[in-house]
VMD Tcl script that builds the backbone (N, CA, C; Angstrom):
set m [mol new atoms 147]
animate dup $m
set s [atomselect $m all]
$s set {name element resname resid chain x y z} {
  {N N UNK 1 A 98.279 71.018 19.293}
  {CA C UNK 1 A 99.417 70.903 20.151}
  {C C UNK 1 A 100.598 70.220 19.462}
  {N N UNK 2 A 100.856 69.346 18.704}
  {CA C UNK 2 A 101.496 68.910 17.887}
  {C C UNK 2 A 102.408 70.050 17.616}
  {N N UNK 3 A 101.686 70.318 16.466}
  {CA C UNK 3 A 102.195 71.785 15.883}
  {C C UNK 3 A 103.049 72.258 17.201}
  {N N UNK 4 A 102.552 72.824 18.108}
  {CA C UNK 4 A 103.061 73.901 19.209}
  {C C UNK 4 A 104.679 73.269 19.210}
  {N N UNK 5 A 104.546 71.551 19.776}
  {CA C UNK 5 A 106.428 70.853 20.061}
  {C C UNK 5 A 106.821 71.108 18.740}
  {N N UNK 6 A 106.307 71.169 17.460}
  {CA C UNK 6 A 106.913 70.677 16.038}
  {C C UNK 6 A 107.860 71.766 16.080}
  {N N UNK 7 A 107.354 73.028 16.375}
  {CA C UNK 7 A 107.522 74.393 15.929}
  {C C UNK 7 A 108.886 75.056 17.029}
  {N N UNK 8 A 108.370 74.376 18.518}
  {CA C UNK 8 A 109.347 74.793 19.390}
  {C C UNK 8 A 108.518 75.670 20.757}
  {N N UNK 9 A 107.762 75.962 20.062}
  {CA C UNK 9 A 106.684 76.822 21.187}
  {C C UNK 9 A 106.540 76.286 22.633}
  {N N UNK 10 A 105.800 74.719 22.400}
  {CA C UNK 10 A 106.270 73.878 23.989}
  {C C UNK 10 A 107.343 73.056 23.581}
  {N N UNK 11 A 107.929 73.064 24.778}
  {CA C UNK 11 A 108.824 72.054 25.253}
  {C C UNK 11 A 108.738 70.518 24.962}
  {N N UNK 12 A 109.719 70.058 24.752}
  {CA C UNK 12 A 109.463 68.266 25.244}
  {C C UNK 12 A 109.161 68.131 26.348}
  {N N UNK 13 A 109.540 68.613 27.275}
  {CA C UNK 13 A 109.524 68.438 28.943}
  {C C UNK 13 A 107.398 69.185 29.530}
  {N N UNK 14 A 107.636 70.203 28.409}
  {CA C UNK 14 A 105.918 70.464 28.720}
  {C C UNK 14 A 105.148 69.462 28.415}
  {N N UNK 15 A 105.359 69.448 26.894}
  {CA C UNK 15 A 104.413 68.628 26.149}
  {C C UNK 15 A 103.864 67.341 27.283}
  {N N UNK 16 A 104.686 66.697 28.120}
  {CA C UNK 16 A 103.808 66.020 28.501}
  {C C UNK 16 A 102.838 66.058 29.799}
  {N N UNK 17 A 103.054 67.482 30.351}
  {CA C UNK 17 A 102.406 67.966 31.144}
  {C C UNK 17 A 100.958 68.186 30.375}
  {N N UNK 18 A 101.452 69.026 28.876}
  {CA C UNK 18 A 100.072 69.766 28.138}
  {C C UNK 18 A 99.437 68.385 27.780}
  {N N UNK 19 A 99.567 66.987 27.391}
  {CA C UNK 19 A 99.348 65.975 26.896}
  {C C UNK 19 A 98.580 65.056 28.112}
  {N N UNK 20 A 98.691 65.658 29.332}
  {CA C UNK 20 A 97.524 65.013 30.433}
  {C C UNK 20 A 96.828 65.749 30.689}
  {N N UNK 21 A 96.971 67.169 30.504}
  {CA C UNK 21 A 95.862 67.866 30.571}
  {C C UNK 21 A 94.781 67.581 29.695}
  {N N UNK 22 A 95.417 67.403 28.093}
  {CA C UNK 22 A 94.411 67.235 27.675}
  {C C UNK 22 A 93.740 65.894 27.741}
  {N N UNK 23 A 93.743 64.743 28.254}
  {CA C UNK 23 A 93.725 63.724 28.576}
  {C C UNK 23 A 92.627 63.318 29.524}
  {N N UNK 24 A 92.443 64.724 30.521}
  {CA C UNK 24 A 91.666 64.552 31.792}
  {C C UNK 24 A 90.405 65.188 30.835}
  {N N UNK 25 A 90.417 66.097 30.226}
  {CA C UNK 25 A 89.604 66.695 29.534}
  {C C UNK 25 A 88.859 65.916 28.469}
  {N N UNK 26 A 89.503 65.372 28.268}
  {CA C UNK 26 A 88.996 63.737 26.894}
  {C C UNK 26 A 88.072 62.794 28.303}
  {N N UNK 27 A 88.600 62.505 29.181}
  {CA C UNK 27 A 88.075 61.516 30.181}
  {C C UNK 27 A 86.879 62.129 30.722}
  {N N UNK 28 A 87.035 63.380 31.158}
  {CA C UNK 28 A 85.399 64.369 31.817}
  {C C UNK 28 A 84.803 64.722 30.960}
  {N N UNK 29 A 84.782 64.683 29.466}
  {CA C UNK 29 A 84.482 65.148 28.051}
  {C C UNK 29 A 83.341 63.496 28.199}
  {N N UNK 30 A 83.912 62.648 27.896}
  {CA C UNK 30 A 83.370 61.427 27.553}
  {C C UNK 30 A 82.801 61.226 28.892}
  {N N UNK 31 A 83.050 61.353 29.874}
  {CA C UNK 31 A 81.791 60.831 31.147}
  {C C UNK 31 A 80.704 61.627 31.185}
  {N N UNK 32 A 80.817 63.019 30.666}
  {CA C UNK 32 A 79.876 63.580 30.816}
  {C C UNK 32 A 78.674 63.268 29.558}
  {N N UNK 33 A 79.457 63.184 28.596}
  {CA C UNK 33 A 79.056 62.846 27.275}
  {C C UNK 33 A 77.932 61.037 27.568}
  {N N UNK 34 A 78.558 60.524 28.218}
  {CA C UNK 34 A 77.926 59.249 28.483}
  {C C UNK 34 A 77.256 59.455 29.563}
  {N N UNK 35 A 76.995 60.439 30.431}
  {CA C UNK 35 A 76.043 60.732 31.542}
  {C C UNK 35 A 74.496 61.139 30.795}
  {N N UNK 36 A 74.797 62.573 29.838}
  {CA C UNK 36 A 74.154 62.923 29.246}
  {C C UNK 36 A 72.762 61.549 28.395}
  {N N UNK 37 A 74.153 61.459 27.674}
  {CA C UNK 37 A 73.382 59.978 26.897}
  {C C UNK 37 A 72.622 59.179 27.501}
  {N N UNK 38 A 72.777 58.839 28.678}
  {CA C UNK 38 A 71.993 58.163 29.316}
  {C C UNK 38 A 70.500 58.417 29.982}
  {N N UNK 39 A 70.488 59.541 30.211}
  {CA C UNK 39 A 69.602 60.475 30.755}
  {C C UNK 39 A 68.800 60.992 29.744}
  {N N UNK 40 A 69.693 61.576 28.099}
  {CA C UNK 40 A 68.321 60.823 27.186}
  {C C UNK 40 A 67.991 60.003 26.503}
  {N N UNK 41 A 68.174 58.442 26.761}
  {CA C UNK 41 A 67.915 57.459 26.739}
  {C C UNK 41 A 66.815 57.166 27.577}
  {N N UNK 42 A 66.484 57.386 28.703}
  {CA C UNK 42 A 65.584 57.387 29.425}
  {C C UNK 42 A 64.191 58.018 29.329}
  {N N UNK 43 A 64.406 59.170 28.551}
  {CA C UNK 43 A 63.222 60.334 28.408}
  {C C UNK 43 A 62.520 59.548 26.922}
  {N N UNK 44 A 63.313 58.519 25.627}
  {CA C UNK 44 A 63.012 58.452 24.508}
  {C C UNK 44 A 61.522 57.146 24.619}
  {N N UNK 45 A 60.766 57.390 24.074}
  {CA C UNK 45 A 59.760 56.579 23.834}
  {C C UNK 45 A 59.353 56.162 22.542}
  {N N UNK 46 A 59.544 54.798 22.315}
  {CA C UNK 46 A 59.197 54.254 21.332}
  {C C UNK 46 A 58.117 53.522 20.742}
  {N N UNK 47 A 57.669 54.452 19.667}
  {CA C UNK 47 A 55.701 53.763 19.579}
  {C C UNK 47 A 56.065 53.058 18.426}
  {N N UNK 48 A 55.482 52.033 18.161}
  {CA C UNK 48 A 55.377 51.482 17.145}
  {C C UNK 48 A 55.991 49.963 16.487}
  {N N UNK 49 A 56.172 49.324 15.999}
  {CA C UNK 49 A 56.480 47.960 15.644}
  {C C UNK 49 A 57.718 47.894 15.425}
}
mol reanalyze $m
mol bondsrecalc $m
mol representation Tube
mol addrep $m
């Protein structure tokens, strides 16, 4: 996306529309990512010393 304002493609006035989109996507990216994780954290069993 960078590229896209550098070039002219989006707008200044988009860019920061496109710049929370991707934002929400980083935030449901990482909760899910840390949901996951957690769930196999739970399943892992550790034998040994």
């Amino acid at each position: 996306m960078p590229l896209s304002i550098y070039v002219g493609r989006i707008g200044v006035g988009d860019a920061f529309g496109q710049m929370a989109i991707q934002g929400v996507w980083i935030v449901l990216l990482a909760l899910l990512t840390r949901r996951l994780w957690d769930m196999a954290g739970r399943r892992v069993v550790a034998q040994g010393g």
